[in-house]
DRENTORKOL-3810 file (N, C-alpha, C; in nm, 4 decimals):
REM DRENTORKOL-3810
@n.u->-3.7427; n.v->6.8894; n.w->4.1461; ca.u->-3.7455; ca.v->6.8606; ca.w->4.0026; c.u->-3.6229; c.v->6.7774; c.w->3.9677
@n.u->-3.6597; n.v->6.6840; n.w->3.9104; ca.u->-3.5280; ca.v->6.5680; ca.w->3.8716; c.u->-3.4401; c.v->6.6410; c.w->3.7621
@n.u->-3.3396; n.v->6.6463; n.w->3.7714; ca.u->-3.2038; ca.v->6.6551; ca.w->3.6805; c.u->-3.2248; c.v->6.6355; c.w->3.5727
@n.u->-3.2374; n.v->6.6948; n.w->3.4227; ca.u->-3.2483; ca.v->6.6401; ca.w->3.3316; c.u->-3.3585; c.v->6.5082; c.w->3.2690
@n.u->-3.4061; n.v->6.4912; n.w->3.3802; ca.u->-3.5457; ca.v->6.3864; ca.w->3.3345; c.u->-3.5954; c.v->6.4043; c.w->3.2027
@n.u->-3.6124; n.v->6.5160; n.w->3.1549; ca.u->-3.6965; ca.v->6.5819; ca.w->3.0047; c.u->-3.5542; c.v->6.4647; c.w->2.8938
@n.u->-3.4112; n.v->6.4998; n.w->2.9539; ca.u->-3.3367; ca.v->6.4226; ca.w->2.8679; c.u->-3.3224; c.v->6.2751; c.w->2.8087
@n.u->-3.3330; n.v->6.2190; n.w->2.9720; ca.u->-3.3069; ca.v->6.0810; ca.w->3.0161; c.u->-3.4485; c.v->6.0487; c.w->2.9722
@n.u->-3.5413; n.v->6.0737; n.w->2.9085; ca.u->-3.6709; ca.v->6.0162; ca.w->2.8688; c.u->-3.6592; c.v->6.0466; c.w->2.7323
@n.u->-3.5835; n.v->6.1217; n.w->2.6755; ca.u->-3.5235; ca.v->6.1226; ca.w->2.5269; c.u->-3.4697; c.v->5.9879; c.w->2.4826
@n.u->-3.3728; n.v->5.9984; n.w->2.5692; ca.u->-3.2574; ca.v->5.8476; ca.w->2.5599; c.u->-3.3401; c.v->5.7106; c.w->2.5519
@n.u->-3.4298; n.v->5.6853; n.w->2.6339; ca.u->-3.5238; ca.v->5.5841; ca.w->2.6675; c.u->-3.5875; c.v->5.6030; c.w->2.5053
@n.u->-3.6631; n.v->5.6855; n.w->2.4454; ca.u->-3.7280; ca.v->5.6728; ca.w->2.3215; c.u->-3.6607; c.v->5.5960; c.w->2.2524
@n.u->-3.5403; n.v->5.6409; n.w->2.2461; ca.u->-3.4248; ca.v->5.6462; ca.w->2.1151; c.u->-3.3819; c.v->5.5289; c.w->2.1471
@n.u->-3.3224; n.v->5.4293; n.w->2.2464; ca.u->-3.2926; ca.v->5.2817; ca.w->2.2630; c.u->-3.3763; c.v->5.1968; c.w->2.1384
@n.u->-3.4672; n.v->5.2777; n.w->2.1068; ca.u->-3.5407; ca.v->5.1456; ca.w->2.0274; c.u->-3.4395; c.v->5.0717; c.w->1.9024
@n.u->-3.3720; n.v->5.1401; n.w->1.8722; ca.u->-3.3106; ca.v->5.0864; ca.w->1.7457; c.u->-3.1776; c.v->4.9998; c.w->1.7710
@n.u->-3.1531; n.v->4.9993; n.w->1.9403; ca.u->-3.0466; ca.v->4.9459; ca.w->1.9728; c.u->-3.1129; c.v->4.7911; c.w->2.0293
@n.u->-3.2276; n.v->4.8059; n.w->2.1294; ca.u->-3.2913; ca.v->4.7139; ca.w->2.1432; c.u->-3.4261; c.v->4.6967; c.w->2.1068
@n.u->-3.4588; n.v->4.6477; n.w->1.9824; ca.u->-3.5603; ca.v->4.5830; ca.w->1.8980; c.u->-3.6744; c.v->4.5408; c.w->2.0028
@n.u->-3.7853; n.v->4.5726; n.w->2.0026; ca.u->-3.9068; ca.v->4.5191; ca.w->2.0956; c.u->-3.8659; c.v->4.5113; c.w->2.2516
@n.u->-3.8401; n.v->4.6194; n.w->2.2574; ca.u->-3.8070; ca.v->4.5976; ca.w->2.4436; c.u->-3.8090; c.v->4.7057; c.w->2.5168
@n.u->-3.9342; n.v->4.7328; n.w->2.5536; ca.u->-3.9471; ca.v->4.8616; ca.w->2.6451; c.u->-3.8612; c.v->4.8813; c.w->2.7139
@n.u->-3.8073; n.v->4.9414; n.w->2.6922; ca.u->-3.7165; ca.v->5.0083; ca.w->2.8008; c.u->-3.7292; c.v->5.0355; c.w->2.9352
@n.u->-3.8537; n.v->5.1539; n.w->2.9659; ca.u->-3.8957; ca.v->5.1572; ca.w->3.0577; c.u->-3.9519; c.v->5.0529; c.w->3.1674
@n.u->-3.9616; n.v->4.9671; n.w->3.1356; ca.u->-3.9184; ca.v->4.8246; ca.w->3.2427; c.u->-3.7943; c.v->4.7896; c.w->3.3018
@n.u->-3.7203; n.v->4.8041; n.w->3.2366; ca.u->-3.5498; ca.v->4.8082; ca.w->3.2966; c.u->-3.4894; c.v->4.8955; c.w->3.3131
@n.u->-3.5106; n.v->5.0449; n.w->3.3489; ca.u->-3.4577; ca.v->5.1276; ca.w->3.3694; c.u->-3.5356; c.v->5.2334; c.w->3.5228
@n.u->-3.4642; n.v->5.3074; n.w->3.5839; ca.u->-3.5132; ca.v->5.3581; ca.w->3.6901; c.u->-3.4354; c.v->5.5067; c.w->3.6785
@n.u->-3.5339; n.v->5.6309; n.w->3.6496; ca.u->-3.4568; ca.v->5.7158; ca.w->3.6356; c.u->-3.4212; c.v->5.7974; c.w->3.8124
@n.u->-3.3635; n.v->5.8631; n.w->3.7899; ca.u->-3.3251; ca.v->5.9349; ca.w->3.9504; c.u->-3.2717; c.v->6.0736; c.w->3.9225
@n.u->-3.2401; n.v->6.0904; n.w->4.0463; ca.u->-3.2220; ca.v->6.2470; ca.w->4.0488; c.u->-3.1245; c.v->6.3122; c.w->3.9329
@n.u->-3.0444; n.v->6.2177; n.w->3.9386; ca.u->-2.8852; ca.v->6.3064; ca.w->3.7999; c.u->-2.8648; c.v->6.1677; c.w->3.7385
@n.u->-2.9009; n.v->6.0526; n.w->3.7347; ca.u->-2.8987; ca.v->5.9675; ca.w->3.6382; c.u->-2.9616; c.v->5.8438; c.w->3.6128
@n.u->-2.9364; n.v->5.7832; n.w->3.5066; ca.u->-3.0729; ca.v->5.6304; ca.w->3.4971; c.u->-2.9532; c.v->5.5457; c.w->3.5301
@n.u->-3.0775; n.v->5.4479; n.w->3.6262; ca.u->-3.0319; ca.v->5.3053; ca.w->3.6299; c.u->-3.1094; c.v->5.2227; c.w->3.5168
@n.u->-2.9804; n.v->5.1826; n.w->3.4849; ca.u->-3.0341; ca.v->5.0463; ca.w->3.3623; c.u->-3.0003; c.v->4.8877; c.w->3.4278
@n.u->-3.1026; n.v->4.8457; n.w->3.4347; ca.u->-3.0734; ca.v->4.6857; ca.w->3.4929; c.u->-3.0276; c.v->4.6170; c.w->3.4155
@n.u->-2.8827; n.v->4.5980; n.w->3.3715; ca.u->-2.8061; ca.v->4.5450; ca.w->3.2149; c.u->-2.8165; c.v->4.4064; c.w->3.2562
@n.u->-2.8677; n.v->4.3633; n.w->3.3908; ca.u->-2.8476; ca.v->4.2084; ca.w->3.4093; c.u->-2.9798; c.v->4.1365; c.w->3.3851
@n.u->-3.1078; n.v->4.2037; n.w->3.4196; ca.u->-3.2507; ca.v->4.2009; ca.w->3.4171; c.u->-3.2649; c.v->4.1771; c.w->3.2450
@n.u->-3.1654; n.v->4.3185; n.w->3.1672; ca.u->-3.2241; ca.v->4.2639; ca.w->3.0765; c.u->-3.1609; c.v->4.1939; c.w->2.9613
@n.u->-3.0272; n.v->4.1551; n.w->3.0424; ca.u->-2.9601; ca.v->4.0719; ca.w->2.9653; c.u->-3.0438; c.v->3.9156; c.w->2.9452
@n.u->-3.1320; n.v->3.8997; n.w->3.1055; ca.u->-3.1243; ca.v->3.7927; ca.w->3.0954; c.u->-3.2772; c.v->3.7856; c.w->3.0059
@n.u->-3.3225; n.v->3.9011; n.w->2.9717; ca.u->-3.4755; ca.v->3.8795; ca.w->2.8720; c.u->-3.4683; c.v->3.8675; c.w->2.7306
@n.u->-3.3149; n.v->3.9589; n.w->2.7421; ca.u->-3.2753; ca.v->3.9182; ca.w->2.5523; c.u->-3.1946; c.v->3.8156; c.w->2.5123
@n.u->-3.1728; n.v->3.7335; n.w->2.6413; ca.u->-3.1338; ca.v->3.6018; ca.w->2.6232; c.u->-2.9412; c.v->3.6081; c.w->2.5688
@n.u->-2.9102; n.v->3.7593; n.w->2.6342; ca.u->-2.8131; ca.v->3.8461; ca.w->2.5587; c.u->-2.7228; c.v->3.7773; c.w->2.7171
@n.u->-2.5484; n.v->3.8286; n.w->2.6617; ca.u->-2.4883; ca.v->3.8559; ca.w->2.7488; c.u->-2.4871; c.v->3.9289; c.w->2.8244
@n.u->-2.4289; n.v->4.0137; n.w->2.9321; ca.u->-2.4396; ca.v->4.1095; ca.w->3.0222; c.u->-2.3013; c.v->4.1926; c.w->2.9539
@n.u->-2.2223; n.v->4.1207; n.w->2.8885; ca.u->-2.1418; ca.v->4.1862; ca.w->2.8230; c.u->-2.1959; c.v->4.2782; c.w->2.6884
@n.u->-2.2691; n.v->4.1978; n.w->2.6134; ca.u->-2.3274; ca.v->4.2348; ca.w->2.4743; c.u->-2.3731; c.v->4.3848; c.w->2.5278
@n.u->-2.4811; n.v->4.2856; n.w->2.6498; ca.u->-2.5642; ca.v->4.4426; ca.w->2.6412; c.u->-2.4773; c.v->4.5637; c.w->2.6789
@n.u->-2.4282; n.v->4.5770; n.w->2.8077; ca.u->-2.3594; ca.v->4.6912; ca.w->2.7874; c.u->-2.2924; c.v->4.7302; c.w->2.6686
@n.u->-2.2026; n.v->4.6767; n.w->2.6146; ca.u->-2.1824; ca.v->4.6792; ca.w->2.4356; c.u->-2.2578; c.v->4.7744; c.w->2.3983
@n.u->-2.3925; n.v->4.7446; n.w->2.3356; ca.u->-2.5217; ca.v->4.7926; ca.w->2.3223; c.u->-2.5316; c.v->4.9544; c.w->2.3935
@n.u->-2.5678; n.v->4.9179; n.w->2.4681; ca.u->-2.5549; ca.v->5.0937; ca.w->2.5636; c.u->-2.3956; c.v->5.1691; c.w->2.5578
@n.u->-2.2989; n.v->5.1258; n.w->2.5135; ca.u->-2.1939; ca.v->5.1941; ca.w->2.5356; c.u->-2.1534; c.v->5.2388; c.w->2.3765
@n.u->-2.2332; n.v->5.1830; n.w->2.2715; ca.u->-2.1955; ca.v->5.2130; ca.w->2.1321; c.u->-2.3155; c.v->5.3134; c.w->2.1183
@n.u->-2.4212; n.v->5.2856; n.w->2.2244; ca.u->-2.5565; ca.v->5.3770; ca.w->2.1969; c.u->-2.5142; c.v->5.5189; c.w->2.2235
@n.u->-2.4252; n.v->5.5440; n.w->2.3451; ca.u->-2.3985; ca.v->5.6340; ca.w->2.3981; c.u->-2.3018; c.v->5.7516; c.w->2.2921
@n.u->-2.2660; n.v->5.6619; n.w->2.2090; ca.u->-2.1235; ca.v->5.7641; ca.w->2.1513; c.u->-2.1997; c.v->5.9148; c.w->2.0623
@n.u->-2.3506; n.v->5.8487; n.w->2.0143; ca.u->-2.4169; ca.v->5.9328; ca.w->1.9633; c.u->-2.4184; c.v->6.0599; c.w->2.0804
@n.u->-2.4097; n.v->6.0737; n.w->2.2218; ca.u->-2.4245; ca.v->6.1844; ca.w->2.2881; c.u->-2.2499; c.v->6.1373; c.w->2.4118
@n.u->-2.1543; n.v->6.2252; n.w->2.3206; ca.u->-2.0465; ca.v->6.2361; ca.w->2.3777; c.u->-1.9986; c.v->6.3157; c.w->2.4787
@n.u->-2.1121; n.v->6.3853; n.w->2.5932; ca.u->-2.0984; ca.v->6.4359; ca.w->2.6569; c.u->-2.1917; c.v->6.3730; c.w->2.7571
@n.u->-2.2098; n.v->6.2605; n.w->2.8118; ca.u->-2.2799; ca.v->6.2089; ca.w->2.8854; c.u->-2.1376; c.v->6.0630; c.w->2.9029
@n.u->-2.1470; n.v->6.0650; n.w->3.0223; ca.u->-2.0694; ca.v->6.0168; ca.w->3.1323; c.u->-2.1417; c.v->5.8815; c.w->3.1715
@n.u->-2.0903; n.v->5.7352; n.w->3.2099; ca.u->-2.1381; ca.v->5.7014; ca.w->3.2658; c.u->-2.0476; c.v->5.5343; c.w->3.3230
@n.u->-2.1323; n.v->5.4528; n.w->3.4019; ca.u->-2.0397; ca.v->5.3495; ca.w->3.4953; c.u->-2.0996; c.v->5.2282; c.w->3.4742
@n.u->-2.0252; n.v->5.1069; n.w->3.4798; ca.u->-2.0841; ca.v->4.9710; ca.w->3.4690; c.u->-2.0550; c.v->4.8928; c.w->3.5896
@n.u->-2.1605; n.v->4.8456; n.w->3.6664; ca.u->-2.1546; ca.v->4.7999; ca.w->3.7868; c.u->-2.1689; c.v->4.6321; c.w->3.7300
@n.u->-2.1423; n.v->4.5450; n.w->3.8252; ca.u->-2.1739; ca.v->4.4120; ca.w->3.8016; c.u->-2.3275; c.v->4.3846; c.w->3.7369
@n.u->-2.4378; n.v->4.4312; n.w->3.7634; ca.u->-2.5925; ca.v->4.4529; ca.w->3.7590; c.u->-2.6481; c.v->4.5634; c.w->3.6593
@n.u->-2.5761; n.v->4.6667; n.w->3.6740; ca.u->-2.6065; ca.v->4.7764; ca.w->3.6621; c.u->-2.6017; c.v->4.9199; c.w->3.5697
@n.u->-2.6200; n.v->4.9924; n.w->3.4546; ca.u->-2.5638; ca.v->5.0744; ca.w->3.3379; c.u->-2.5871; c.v->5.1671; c.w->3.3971
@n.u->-2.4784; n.v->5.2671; n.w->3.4658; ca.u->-2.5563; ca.v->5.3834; ca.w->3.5503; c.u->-2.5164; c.v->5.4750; c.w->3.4113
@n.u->-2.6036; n.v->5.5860; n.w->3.3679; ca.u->-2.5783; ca.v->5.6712; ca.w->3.3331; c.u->-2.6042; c.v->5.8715; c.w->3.3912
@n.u->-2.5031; n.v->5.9273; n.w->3.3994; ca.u->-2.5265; ca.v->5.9954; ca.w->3.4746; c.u->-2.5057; c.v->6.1282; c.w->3.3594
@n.u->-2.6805; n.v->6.1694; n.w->3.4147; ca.u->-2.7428; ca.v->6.2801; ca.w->3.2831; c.u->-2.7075; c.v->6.4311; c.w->3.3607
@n.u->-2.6535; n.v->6.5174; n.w->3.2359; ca.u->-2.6155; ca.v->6.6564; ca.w->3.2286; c.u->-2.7676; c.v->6.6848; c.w->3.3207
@n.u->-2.7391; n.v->6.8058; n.w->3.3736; ca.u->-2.8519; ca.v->6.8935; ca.w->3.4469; c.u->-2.8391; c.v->7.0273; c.w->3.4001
@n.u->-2.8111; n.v->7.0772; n.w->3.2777; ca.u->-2.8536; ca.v->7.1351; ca.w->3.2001; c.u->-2.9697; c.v->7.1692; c.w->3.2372
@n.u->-3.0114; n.v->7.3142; n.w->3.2496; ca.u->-3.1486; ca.v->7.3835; ca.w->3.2061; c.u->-3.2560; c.v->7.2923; c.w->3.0981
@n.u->-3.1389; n.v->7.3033; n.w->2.9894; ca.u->-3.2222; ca.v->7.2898; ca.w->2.8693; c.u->-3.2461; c.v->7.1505; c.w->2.8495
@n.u->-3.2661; n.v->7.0597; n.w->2.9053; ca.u->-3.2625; ca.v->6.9243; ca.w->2.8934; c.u->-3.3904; c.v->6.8991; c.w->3.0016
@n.u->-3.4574; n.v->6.9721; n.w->3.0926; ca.u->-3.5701; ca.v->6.9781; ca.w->3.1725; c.u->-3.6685; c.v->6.9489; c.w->3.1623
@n.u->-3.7721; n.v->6.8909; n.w->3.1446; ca.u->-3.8722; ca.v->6.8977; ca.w->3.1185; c.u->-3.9699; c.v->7.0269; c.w->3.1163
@n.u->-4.0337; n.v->7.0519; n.w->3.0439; ca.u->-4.1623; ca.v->7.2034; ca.w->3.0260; c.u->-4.0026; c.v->7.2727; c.w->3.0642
@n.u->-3.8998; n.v->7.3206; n.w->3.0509; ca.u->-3.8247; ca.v->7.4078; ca.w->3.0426; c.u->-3.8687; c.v->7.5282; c.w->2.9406
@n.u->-3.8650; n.v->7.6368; n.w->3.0338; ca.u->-3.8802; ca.v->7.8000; ca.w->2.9666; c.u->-3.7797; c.v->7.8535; c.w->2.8974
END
């Protein structure tokens, strides 16, 4: 069972207001304890910087100040709590 997946598919909803018409789920790859965001993939679809966007994801983030995460040349890793309660169908 993936890490927090029930969470990291929260986060993905909620991008919408940061990025306007842009599925998310095309540029992102979730994994065991955190999402890859392809900040370069989709810098280059919003015609955005690679700077902006992270921008974007790093002002998105402040709304959940307990989530951690790294900026690779390519890459927005965010690495999601594994919390129980963040699980998907969690009891």
């Amino acid at each position: 069972e993936y890490a927090s997946k029930g969470f990291c598919i929260e986060l993905i909803k909620n991008w919408g207001s940061f990025f306007s018409y842009v599925r998310m789920e095309d540029f992102v790859i979730i994994e065991e304890d955190r999402i890859v965001i392809f900040s370069k993939r989709l810098s280059d679809y919003l015609d955005m910087s690679i700077e902006e966007v992270n921008e974007k994801l790093v002002n998105f983030l402040k709304i959940y100040p307990f989530i951690e995460y790294d900026i690779t040349d390519n890459e927005f890793l965010i690495h999601c709590e594994s919390n129980k309660e963040y699980f998907m169908n969690a009891s």
